[in-house]
C-alpha positions in Angstrom: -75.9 -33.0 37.8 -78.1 -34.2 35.3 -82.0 -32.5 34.5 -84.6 -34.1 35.3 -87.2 -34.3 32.4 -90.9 -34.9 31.4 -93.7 -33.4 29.3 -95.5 -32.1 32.4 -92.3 -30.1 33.4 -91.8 -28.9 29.9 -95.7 -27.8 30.2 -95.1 -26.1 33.3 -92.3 -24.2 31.7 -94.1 -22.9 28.6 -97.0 -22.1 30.9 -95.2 -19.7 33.3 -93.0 -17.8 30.8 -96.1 -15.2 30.0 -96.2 -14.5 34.2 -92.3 -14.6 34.6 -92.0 -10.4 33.5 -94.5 -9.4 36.5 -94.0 -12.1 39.5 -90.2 -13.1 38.6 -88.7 -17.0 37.9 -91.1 -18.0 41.7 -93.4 -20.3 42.5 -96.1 -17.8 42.2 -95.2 -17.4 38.7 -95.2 -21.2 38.1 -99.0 -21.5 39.6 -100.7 -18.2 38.0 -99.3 -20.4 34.7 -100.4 -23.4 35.7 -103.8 -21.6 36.5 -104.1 -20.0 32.9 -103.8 -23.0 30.9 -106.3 -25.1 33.4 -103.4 -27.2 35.1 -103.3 -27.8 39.0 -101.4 -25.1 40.8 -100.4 -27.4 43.2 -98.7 -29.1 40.9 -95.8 -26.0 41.7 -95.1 -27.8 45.2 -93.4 -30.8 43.1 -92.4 -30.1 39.8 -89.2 -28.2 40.8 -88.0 -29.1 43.8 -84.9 -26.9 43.9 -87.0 -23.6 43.6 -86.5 -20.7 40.9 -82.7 -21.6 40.5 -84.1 -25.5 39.0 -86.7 -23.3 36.8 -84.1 -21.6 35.4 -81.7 -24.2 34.9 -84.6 -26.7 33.5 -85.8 -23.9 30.8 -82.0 -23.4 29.6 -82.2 -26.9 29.1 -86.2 -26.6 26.9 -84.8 -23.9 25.1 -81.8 -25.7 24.1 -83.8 -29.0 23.0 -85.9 -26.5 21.1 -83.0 -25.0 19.8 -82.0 -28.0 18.0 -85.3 -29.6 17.1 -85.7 -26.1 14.9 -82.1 -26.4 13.2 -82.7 -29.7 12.4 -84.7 -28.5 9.7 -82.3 -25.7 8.8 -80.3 -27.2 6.3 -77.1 -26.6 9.0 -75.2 -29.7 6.6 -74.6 -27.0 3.7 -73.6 -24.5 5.6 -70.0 -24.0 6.6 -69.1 -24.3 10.5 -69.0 -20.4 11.2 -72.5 -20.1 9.4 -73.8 -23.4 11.3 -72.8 -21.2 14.9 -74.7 -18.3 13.8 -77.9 -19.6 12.5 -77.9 -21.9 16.1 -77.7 -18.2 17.8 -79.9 -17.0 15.3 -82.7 -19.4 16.2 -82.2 -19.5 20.2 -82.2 -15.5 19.8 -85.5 -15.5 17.6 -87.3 -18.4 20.1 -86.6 -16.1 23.0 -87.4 -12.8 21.9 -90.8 -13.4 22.7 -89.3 -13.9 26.3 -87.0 -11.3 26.7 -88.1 -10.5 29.9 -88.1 -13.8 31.5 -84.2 -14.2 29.7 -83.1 -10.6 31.4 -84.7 -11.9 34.9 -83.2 -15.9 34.2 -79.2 -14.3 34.4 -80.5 -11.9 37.1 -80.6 -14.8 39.1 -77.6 -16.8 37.3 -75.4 -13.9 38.1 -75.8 -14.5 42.1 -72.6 -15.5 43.2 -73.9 -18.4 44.6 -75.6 -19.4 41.6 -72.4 -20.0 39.8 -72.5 -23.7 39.6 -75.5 -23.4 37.9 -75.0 -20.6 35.7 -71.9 -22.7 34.3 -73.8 -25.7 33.9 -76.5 -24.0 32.2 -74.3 -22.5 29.6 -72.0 -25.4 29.0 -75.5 -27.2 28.1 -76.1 -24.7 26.1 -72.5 -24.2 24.3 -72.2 -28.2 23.9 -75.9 -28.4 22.5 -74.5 -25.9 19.8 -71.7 -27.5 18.6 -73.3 -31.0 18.3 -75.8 -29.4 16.6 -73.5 -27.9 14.1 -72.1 -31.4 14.0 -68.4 -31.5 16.0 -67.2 -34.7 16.8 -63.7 -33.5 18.0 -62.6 -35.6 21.2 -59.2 -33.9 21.8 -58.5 -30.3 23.2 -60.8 -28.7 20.6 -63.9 -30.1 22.5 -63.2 -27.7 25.1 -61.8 -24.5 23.5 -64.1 -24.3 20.6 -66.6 -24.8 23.7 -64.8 -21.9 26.0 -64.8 -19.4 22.8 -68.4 -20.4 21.4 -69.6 -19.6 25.3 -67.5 -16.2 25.5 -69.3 -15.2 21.7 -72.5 -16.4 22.7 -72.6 -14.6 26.5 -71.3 -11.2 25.0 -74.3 -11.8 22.0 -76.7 -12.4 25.1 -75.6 -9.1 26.6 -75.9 -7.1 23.3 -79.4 -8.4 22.5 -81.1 -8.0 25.9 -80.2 -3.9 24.7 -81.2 -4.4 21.2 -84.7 -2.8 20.7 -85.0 -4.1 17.3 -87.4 -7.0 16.8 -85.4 -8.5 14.5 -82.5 -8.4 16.0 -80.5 -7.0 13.0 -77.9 -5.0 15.2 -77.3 -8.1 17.0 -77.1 -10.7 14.3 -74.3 -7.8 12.9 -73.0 -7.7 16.7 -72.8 -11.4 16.5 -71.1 -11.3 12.0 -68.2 -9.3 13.9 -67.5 -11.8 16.9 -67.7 -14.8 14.3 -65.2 -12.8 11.8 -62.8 -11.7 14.6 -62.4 -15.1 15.6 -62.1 -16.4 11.9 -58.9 -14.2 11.8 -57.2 -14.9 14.8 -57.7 -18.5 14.0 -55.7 -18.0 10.2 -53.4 -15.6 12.3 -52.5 -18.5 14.5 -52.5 -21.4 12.0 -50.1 -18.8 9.9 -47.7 -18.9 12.9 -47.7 -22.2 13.7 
């Protein structure tokens, strides 16, 4: 299923984040936004169709595009492939920490069962979004493994920086150094053996 998108959605999006902590991903939280910056609340009615579940899934898909729009300016093409991963993370971490809140309450709801398709969509955006960004062109297996294992680091990172009270992160960018070096060694384990 693809996302729709458009500026005004985009708008809507930024506009709610602030109201998400208190009224939850709802249109009530899309309208008081839209009411703060000047917008029409009735707008809410249209721009999301599917409800709180097609908020969700539609900022996942903003913060990804802003995701990438930062690293392109990051100098990602000198930096090796392990480095490339964690200074995507690094940015996606540092946009959202103003919005830690509305992140925590965004896999509240991703975590329904019923919500699965969603959730999986949302972080296979997400996970693909990171590795063209760090520039993979593989079109064999390694699409979808380095995909797999770059989801499985980047859900656990998710997990240890909703508890991380620091506002720079630092225990979970170190949280995040250990993931990236296990993996580094059980890939040189496994090309040993091979």
């Amino acid at each position: 299923m693809s996302l729709e998108r458009s500026a005004e959605r985009d708008a809507a999006l930024r506009a709610m984040l602030p109201q998400v902590p208190r009224l939850g991903w709802s249109a009530e939280a899309l309208r008081a936004g839209l009411a703060a910056r000047g917008g029409n609340p009735d707008s809410a009615d249209w721009l999301f169709p599917r409800g709180p579940l097609g908020m969700v899934e539609a900022w996942c898909d903003l913060a990804d595009r802003d995701m990438v729009a930062e690293a392109a300016g990051a100098g990602l093409d000198d930096m090796r492939i392990p480095a490339r991963i964690r200074t995507l993370i690094a940015i996606r971490l540092r946009q959202q920490a103003p919005h830690k809140e509305a992140v925590r309450r965004a896999l509240a709801l991703l975590a329904l069962p019923w919500n699965l398709g969603a959730a999986s969509r949302a972080t296979a955006r997400t996970v693909d979004a990171m590795w063209q960004a760090a520039g993979d062109s593989s079109a064999d297996v390694s699409f979808y493994t380095r995909r797999a294992t770059l989801a499985g680091i980047y859900a656990a990172t998710l997990g240890f920086w909703l508890q991380d009270p620091d506002s720079e992160a630092a225990p979970t960018l170190a949280f995040l150094d250990r993931r990236l070096g296990e993996l580094g060694r059980l890939q040189r384990c496994r090309r040993k053996a091979a």
